[in-house]
C-alpha positions as CSV (number, residue, x, y, z in Angstrom):
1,X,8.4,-9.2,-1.4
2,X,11.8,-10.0,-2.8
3,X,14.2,-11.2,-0.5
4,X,17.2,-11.9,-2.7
5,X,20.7,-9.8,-2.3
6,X,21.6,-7.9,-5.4
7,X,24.8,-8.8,-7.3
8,X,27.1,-6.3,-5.1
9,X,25.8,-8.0,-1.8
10,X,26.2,-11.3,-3.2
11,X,29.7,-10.1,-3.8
12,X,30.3,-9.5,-0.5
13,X,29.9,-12.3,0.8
14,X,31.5,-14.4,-1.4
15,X,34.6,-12.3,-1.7
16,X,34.8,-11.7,2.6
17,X,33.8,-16.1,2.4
18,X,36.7,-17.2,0.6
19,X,39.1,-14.7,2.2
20,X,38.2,-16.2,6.0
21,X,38.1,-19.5,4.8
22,X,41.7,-19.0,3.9
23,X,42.8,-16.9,6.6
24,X,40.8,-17.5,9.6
25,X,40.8,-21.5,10.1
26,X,40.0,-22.5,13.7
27,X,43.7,-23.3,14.8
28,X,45.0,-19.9,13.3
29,X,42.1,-18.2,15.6
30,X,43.4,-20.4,19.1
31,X,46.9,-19.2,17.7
32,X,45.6,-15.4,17.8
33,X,43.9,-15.6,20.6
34,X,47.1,-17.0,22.6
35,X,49.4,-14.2,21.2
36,X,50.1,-11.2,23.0
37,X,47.9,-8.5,21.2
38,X,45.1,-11.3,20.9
39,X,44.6,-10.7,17.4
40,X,46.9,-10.2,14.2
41,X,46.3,-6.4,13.1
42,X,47.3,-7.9,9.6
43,X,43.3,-8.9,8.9
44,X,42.0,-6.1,9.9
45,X,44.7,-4.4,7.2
46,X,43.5,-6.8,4.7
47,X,40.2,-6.2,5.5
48,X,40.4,-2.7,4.4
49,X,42.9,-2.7,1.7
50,X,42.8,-6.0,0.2
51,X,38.5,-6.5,0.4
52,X,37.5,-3.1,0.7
53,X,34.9,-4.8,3.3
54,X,35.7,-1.9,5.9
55,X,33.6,0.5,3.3
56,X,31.1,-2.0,2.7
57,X,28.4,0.1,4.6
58,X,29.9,4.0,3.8
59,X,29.0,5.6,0.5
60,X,30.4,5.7,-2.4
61,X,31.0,8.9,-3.0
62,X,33.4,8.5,0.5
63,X,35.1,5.7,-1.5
64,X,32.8,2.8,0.2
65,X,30.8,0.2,-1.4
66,X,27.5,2.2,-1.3
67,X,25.9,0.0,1.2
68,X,24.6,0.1,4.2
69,X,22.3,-2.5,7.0
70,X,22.0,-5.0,4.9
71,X,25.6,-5.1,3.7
72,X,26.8,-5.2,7.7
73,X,24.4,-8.0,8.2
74,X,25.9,-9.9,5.6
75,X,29.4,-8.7,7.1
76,X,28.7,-9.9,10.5
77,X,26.6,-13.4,9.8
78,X,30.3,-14.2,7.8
79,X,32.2,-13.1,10.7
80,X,30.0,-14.6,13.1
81,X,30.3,-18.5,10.9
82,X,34.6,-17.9,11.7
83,X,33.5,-16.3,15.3
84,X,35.9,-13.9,14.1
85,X,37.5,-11.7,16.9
86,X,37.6,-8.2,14.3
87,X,36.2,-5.3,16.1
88,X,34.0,-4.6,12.7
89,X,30.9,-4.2,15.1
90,X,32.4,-1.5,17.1
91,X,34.3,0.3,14.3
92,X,32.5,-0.1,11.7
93,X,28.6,-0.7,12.8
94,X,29.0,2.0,15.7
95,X,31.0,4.1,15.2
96,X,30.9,4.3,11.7
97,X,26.8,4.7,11.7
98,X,27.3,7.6,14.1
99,X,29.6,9.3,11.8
100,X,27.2,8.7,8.8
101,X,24.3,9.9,10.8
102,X,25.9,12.9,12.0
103,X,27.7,13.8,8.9
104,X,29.9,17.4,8.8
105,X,34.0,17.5,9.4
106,X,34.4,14.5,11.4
107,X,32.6,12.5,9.4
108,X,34.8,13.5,6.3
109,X,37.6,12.7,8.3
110,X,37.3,9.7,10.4
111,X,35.3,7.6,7.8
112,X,38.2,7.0,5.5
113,X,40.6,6.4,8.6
114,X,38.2,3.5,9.0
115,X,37.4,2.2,5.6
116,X,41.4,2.5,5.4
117,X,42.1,0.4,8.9
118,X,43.5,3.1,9.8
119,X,41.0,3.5,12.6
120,X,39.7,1.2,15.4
121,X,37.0,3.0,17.5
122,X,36.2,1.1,21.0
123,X,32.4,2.0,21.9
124,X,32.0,2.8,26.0
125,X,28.9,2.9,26.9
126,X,28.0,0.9,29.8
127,X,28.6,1.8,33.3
128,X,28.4,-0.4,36.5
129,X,25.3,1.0,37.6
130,X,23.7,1.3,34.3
131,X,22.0,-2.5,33.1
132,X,21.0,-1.6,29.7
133,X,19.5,1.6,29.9
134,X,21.1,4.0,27.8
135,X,20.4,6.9,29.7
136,X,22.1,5.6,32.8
137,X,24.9,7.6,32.6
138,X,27.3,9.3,35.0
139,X,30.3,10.0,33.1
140,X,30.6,13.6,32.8
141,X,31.3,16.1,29.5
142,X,31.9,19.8,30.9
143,X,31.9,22.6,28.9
144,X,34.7,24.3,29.2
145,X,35.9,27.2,27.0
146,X,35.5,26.1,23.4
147,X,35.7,22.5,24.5
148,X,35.3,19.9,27.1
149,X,36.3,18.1,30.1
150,X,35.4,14.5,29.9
151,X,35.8,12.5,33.8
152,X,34.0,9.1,34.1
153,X,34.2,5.2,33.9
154,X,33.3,3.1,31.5
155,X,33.2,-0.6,31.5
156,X,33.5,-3.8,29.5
157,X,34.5,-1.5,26.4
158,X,35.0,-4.3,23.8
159,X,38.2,-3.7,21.3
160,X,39.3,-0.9,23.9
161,X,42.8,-2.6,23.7
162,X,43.2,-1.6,20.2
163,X,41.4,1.1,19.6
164,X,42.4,4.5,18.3
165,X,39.4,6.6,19.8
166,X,36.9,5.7,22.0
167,X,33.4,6.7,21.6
168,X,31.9,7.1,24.5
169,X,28.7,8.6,26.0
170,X,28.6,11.3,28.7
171,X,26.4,13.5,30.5
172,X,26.2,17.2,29.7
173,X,23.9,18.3,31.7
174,X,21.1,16.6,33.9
175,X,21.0,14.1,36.4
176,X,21.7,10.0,36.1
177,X,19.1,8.2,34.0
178,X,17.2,11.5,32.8
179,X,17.5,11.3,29.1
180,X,18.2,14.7,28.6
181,X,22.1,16.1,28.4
182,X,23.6,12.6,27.4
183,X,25.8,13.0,24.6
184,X,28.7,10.7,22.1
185,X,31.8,12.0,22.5
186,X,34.9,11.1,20.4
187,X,38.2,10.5,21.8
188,X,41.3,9.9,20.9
189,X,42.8,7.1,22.9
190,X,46.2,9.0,23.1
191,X,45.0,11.5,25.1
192,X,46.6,12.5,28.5
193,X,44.2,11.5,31.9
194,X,42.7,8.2,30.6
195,X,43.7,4.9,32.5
196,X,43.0,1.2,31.1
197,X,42.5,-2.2,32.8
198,X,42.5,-4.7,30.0
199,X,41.4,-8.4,30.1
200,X,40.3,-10.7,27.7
201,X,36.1,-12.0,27.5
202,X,35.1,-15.5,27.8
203,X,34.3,-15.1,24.2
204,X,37.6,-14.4,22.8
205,X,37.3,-10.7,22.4
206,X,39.6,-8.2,24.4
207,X,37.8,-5.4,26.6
208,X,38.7,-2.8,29.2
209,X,37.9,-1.1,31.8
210,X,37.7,2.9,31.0
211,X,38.7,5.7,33.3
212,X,38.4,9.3,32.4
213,X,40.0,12.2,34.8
214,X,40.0,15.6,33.0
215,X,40.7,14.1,29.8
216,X,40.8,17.8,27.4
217,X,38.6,17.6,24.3
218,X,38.0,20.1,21.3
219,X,34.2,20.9,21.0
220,X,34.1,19.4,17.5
221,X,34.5,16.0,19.6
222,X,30.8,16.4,20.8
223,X,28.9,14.4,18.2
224,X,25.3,16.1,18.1
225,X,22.2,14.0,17.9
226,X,21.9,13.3,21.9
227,X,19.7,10.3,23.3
228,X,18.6,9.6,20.0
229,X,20.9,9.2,18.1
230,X,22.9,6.5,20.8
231,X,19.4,4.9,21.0
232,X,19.6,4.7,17.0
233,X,23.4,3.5,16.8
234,X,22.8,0.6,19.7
235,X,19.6,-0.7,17.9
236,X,21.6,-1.1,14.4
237,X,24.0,-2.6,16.6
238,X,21.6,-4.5,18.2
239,X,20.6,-5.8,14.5
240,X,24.1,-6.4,13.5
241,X,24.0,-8.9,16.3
242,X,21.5,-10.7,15.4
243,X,23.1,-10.9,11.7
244,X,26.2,-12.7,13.3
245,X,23.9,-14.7,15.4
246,X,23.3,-16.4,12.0
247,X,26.7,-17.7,11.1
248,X,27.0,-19.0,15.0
249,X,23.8,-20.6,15.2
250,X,24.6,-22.2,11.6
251,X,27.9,-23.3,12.5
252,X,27.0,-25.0,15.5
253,X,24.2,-26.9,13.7
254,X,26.3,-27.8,10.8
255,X,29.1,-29.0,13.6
256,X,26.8,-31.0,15.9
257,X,25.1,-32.7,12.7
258,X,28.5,-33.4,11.8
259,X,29.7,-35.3,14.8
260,X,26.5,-36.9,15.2
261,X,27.3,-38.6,11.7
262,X,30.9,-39.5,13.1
263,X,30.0,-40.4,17.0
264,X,29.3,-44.1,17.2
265,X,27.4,-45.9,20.0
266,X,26.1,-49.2,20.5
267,X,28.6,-50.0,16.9
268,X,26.1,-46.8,15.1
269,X,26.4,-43.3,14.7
270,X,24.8,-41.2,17.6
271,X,22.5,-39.5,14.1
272,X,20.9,-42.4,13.9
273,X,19.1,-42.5,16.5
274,X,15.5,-40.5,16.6
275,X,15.4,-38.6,19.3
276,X,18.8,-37.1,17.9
277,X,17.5,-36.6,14.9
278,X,14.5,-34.9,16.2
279,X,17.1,-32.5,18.0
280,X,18.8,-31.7,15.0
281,X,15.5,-31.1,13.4
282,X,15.0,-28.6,16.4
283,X,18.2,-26.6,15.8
284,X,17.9,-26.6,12.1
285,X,14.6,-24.8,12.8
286,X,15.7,-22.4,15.4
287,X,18.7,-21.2,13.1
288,X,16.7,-20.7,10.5
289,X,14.3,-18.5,12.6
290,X,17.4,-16.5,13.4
291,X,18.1,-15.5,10.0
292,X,14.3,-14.2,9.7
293,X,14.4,-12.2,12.4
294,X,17.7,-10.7,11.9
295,X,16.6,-10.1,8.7
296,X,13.1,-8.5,9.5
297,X,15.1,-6.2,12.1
298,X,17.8,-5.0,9.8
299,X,15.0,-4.1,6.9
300,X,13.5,-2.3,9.4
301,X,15.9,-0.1,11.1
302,X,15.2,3.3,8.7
303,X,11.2,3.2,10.0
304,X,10.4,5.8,12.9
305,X,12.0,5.3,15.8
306,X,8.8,3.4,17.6
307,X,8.9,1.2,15.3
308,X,12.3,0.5,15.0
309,X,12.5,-0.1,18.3
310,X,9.8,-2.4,18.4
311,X,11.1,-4.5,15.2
312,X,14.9,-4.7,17.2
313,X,13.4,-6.1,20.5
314,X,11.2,-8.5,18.9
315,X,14.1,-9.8,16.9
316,X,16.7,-9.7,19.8
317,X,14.3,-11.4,22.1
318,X,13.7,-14.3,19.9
319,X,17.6,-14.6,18.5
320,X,18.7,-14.7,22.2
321,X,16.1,-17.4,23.0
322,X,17.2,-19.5,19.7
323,X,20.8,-19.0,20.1
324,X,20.8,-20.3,23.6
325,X,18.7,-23.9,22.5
326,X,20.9,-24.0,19.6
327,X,24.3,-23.6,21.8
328,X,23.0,-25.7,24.4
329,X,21.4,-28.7,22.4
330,X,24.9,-28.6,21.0
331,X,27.0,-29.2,23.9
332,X,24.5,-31.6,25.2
333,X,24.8,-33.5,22.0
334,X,28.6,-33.7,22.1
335,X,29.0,-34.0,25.6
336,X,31.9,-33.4,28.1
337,X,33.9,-32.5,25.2
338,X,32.1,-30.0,23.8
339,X,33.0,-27.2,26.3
340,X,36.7,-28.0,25.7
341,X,39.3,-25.5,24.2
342,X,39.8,-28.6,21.9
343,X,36.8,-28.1,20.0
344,X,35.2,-25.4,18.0
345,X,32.1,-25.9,19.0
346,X,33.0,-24.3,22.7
347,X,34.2,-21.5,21.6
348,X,30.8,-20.9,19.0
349,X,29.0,-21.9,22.2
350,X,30.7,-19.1,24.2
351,X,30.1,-16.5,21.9
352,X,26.3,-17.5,21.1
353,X,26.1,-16.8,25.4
354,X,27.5,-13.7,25.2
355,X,25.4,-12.4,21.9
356,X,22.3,-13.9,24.2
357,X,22.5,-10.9,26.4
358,X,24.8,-8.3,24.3
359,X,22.5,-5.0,23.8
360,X,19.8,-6.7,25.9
361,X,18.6,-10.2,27.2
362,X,15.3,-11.5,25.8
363,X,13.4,-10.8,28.5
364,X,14.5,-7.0,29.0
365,X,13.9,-6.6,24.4
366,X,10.3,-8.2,25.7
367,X,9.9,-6.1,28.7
368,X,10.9,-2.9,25.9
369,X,8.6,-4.2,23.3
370,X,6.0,-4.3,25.6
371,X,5.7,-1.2,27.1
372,X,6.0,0.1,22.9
373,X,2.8,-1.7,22.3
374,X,1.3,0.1,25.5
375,X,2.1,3.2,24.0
376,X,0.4,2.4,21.0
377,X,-2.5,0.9,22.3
């Protein structure tokens, strides 16, 4: 099997590589982080109009790149090496995937807000009650009249801060955790009757608490495709993940090897020594590990659902087990002052915990994977 990117992905990368190298240094991050908005909208502008990397997944025909998995793998594992704070994953990944799987009007229309950066769409699915199961859902889409009546609460709602719309999953009919009667919604994050508590994540990122109370929506804001499609949409996510788990888990290697060049003890570098070298030799292995299994997950995510399923959890499981020795072995290597704001390596090892359990920890993607093979048996 050939694993090599064609020209066009090759592209990509490059083109999105030298842009963050220029733009997205370490000190300019701390800087947007520390500022008010906690990010500069002017990336996310150049993003769009300058790189075109906001279309890298949309077709071509919708003035995208033609792309599509593979090219938001690529995406993300470069984000993930700058541990950029973009909402790509949400806008892009998400919501974007939604919008290509469902097709129709709102498709035609929101996918070139996005491609353009015109768009930021805040994904709200999680609810305190509701772990990781999808169907866990109390938040509430009424019909009423032509449209709805969305009341509910949503929380940790990553990018929420910035976003546009919020897409947000809602129970039309049923009862909590049946799978039947949950739905996506779209919303625009103008509308009258939602409320927002905002905070920043230990990773960087900005998220909010979500409240719905009668918020009024049109019934073309009802995205069709129920449980399965949101099943679909959070494993691709899922994948996504795992992509930028690459660029962290590389980045901390490459930092830690570095340091351990430069740290001297007992008048030698700390690398000299075997039992650090034998460490290294561990991470090296582990990242590279990563990068299979993201990469077996995102070739896999257009096989029936079953299988797709089972592909995701097995790569999640292992990328949250890796990311963790990787980030850990890390800060053990550097010490005290590794977990310093100082260093880059605390804030890569802060995000590698938080993609550890994003979409699922290891042991609920193993729990999932197993009662797949069950089924199958």
């Amino acid at each position: 099997m050939d694993f090599s990117y064609t020209e066009t992905q090759d592209m990509v990368r490059e083109t999105l590589a030298r842009f963050l190298a220029d733009t997205y240094d370490f000190e300019t991050r701390k800087k947007m982080l520390a500022s008010s908005a906690g990010r500069d909208p002017g990336i996310w502008r150049a993003l769009a109009s300058e790189l075109g990397i906001l279309g890298a997944p949309f077709a071509e025909a919708q003035g995208g790149l033609g792309g599509g998995a593979l090219e938001n793998m690529i995406v993300m594992e470069e984000l993930g090496k700058v541990i950029a704070i973009e909402p790509y994953l949400q806008t892009v990944v998400i919501a974007g995937g939604a919008l290509k799987h469902v097709g129709g009007a709102i498709a035609d229309a929101v996918i070139p807000q996005i491609m353009a950066g015109d768009a930021i769409i805040a994904f709200g699915y999680a609810e305190p009650q509701g772990r990781y199961d999808l169907a866990n859902v109390r938040t509430t889409a009424k019909a009423d009249g032509a449209g709805y009546t969305l009341s509910g609460h949503k929380s940790v709602v990553l990018a929420a801060p910035w976003a546009s719309h919020f897409l947000v999953t809602a129970r039309t009919g049923g009862s909590t955790r049946e799978r039947d009667g949950v739905e996506l919604v779209l919303v625009d994050a103008s509308a009258p009757g939602i409320a927002r508590r905002d905070y920043p994540t230990v990773d960087g990122m900005q998220a909010s608490e979500l409240y719905f109370e009668n918020v009024a929506l049109p019934g073309e804001a009802l995205l069709p495709g129920g449980i399965a499609l949101i099943e679909r949409i959070v494993d691709e996510a899922t994948a996504a993940v795992c992509g930028e788990a690459c660029g962290v888990a590389r980045k901390l290697h490459e930092g830690t090897l570095d340091y351990a060049k430069q740290r001297k003890q007992f008048g030698q570098p700390i690398g000299k020594f075997q039992v650090l070298q034998h460490r290294l030799a561990d991470m090296f292995i582990e990242t590279e590990q990563i990068v299979s299994m993201a990469l077996m997950a995102t070739l896999k995510l257009d096989l029936p659902a079953d299988e797709r399923r089972a592909a995701v959890s097995l790569a999640k499981a292992k990328v949250a087990r890796s990311i963790r020795f990787v980030g850990q072995n890390a800060i053990q290597t550097h010490g005290g002052i590794g977990i310093s704001d100082e260093l880059a390596i605390g804030h890569y090892f802060k995000r590698a915990t938080m993609i550890e359990s994003q979409f699922g920890s290891a042991d609920w993607h193993l729990e999932r994977f197993e009662q797949l093979a069950l089924a199958d048996a």
